[in-house]
Residue, then its C-alpha position, 0 to 999 in steps of 0.5 A: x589360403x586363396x583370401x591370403x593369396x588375393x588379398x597380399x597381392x592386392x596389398x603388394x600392388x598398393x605398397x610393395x615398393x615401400x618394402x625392403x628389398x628382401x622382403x620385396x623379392x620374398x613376396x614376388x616369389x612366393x605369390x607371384x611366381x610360387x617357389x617354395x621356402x626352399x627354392x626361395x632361400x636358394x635365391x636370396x642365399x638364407x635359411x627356409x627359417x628366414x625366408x619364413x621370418x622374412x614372409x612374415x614381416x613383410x605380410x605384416x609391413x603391408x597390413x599396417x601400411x593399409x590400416x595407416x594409408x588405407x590407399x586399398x579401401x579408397x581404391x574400393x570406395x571409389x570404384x563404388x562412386x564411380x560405378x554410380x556415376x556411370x549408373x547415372x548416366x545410364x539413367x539420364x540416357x534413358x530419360x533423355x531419349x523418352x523426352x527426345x532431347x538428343x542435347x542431353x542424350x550426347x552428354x550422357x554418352x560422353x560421361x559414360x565414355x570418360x567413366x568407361x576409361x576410368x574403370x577400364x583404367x582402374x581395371x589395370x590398377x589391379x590385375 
């Protein structure tokens, strides 16, 4: 259950603002803050049955909007690049200081730097 819970919430972030708004608010509610069928129904004023239904339909939208777009898995793959880049740089730094050249050695730390921002950055994509 807890794979389902990441993995729809990760999903919702992508692409839940191309979800009906029923199912927007249905999702929100149940893995964001947790409420039951029950408590779920209350708000959106229908049955558990069509809180369920809605849940269902809405977890559906959000698999197929992946497997079209798949903005997810370029997400994932590109914090891959990145993370070799940084790799890299961490490298050519080391190098740099053994042949003692300070030229190369600032320009190593100036693209760990940027690639520093863009996985902090990306960082909050997700969370």
């Amino acid at each position: 259950m807890i794979d389902k819970l990441v993995e729809v919430g990760i999903l919702f972030d992508f692409y839940g603002k191309l979800l009906s708004e029923k199912q927007y608010t249905a999702i929100e509610l149940y893995y964001i803050y947790d409420l039951s069928l029950a408590e779920i129904g209350e708000e959106l004023g229908i049955s558990r049955q069509g809180v369920f239904d809605t849940l269902k339909r809405a977890e559906e939208n959000l698999y197929e909007f992946e497997n079209t777009l798949k903005l997810v898995n370029k997400f994932y793959n590109s914090k891959k690049e990145i993370n070799k880049i940084y790799e890299l740089a961490v490298d050519i730094e080391k190098e740099s200081k053994l042949i003692n050249n300070e030229k190369i050695l600032k320009k190593a730390e100036d693209l760990k730097d940027v690639v520093k921002t863009i996985i902090d950055n990306n960082q909050e994509v997700v969370n």
